[in-house]
C-alpha positions, 0 to 999 in steps of 0.5 A: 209464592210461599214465604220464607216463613210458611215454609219454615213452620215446616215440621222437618221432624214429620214431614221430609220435603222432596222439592220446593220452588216458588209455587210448588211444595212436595212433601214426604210424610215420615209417618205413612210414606205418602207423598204430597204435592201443594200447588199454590195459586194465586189469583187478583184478590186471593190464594188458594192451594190444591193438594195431590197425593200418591201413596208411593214415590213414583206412582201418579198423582190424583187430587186430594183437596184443597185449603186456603193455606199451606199451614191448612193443607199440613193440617188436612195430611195430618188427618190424612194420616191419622184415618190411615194409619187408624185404617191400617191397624184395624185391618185383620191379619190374613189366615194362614192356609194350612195344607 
């Protein structure tokens, strides 16, 4: 399970969580809208956490990573987003056709 201080090290202003119970976690980043699920596993000896991603709400899931921790994992969206965002600035705006 997360502990009642993984998920207190939350950053609210950043990131807005949708659900959370025991093993699961999903996560709303406030900067590119991208939704995240974490799904903690935990095995005999150690933890792991898979990370899945949709660009929007509502939208299937794929596999995006995984860490070893949930404070990994919000590090790994951070980057995450910031290639996006760089991304998407970087993009040329379309010409107007004119008739």
């Amino acid at each position: 399970m997360f502990t009642a201080k993984e998920l207190k090290n939350i950053d609210a202003g950043y990131f807005s969580v949708i659900a959370s119970g025991g093993c699961t976690l999903t996560l709303q980043s406030r900067n590119t809208g991208h939704c995240w699920h974490i799904l903690l596993q935990e095995y005999p000896h150690f933890r792991s956490c898979l990370i899945y991603h949709t660009h929007r709400r509502g939208t299937p899931y794929h596999e995006h990573g995984h860490e070893a921790t949930l404070s990994g994992c919000l590090s790994q969206i951070r980057n995450h987003d910031a290639y996006w965002l760089s991304r998407k600035s970087r993009r040329k705006p379309h010409k107007e056709v004119r008739p």
